[in-house]
N, C-alpha and C positions, 0 to 999 in steps of 0.2 A: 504494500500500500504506500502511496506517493505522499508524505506529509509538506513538501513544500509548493511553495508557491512558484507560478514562473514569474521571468524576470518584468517582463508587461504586466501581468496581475498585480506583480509587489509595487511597478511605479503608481499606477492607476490605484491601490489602497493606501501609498504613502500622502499620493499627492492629494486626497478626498480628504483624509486625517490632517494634512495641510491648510486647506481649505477650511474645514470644521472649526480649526483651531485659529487659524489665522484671517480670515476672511475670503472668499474667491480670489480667486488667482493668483494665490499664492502658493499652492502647490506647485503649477508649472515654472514659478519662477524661483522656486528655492532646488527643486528635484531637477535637473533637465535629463535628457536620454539616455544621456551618456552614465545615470548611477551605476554603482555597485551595493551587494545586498550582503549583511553576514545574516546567517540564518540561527536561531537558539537549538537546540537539542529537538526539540516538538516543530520545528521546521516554519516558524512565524520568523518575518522579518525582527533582527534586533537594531543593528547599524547600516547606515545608509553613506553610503562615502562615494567623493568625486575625487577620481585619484587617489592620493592619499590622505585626503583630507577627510575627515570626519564631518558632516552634515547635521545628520540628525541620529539620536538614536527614539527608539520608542519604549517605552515605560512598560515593563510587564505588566503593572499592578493595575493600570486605567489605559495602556492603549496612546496616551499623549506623546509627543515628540518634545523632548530635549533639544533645543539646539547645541551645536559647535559653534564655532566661530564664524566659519568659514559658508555656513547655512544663516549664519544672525546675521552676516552681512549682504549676503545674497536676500535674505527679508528685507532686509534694510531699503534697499533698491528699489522694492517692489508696494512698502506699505507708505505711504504716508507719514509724516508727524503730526501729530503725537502721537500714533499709534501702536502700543506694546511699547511705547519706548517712558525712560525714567532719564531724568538728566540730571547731572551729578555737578559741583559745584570745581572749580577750574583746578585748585588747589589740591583737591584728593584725588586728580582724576588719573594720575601715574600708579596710586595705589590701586584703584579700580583694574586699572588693565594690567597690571602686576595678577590680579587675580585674588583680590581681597574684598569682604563685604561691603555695600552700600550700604552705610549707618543713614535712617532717619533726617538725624540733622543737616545731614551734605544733600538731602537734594532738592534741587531749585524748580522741578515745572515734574510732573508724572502724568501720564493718559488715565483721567477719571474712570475709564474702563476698565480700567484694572484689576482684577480680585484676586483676593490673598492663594496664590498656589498659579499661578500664570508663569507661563514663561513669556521675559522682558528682555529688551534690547538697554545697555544701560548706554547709558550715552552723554558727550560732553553738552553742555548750551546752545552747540552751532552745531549740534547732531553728528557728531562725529563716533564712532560706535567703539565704544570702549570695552565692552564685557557684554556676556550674555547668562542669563540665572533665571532661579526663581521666586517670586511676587511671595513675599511674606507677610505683606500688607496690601490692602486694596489704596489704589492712585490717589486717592482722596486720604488715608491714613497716612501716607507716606510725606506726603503735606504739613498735616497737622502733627505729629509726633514729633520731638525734639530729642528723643532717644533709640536707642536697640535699632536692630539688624530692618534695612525693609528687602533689599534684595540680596540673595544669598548665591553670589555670584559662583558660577559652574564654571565660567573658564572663560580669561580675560585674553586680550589680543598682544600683552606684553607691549613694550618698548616701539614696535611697527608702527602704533595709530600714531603716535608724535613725529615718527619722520615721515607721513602725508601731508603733514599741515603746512 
C-alpha cells in the first residue's frame, strides 16, 4: 500500500494550506514548481524546501506551516503591509535577526489581525524582514503590553538583512 503523496498532490495540498493560512495567493507564490518534499515515516509531507533552503515545514499536531526564512521572504513579496507582519523598533533589530525574541516593549506598529499562535513576518519600520516566529500575542496585545515575549522568533535572517539596506 502507497502511503505517500505524489509530488503535484503534495504542491497542490501545501499550496491550499498556504492559502488557508495566508490568504489566496499565497501559496503559489511562496511554493513554486520547482519544490522538494521530505516525507515523515506515515508518508505526509513534513518539509518543503527550494534547493537547499528550507521553506516551510508543516506542524504534525494542526497541519499549519512554519515558515523558514527563505518562505517568510518569499510571503513577504506577495502579502501586503501590515499583513502577518510585527515591526520591531531600529535599535533591537540586529538582535531580532540574530534570532532572538521580540519582547513587547520593542514593537512599534503589528497587523491587528493577529492572534496569539500565528505565524508572523517580524520586520524592521521600513519593512525590511528581519525574523520569522510565532504570535504569542494577538496584534492588538503586542501594542499594549510593555513586557514579556510577543513573538517567539523561529529563525532570524542573521547579519544578511543589514547589508540590503
Amino acid at each position: 500500500m502507497l502511503t505517500e503523496y505524489s509530488n503535484d498532490s503534495s504542491l497542490r495540498r501545501i499550496r491550499v494550506i498556504a492559502d488557508f493560512q495566508f490568504g489566496a495567493g499565497a501559496g503559489v507564490a511562496v511554493f513554486p514548481d520547482e519544490c522538494t518534499f521530505q516525507f515523515s515515516t506515515t508518508g505526509r509531507v513534513r518539509q518543503v524546501r527550494l534547493g537547499k533552503e528550507r521553506l516551510a515545514t508543516v506542524r504534525a499536531q494542526d497541519g499549519r506551516l512554519t515558515l523558514g526564512v527563505a518562505g517568510a521572504a518569499r510571503l513577504a513579496t506577495r502579502i501586503a503591509p501590515p499583513a502577518y507582519r510585527v515591526a520591531v523598533q531600529e535599535d533591537v533589530a540586529v538582535f531580532i535577526a540574530d534570532g532572538k525574541n521580540a519582547m513587547a516593549k520593542h514593537i512599534i506598529a503589528a497587523d491587528d489581525g493577529i492572534r496569539a499562535g500565528d505565524e508572523v513576518l517580524v520586520v524592521t519600520g521600513d519593512d525590511v524582514l528581519l525574523a520569522t516566529g510565532g504570535a504569542l500575542l494577538s496584534g492588538r496585545e503586542m501594542l499594549a503590553f510593555n513586557y514579556g515575549v510577543a513573538v517567539k522568533v523561529r529563525q532570524g535572517r542573521g547579519s544578511e538583512c543589514f547589508q540590503e539596506r
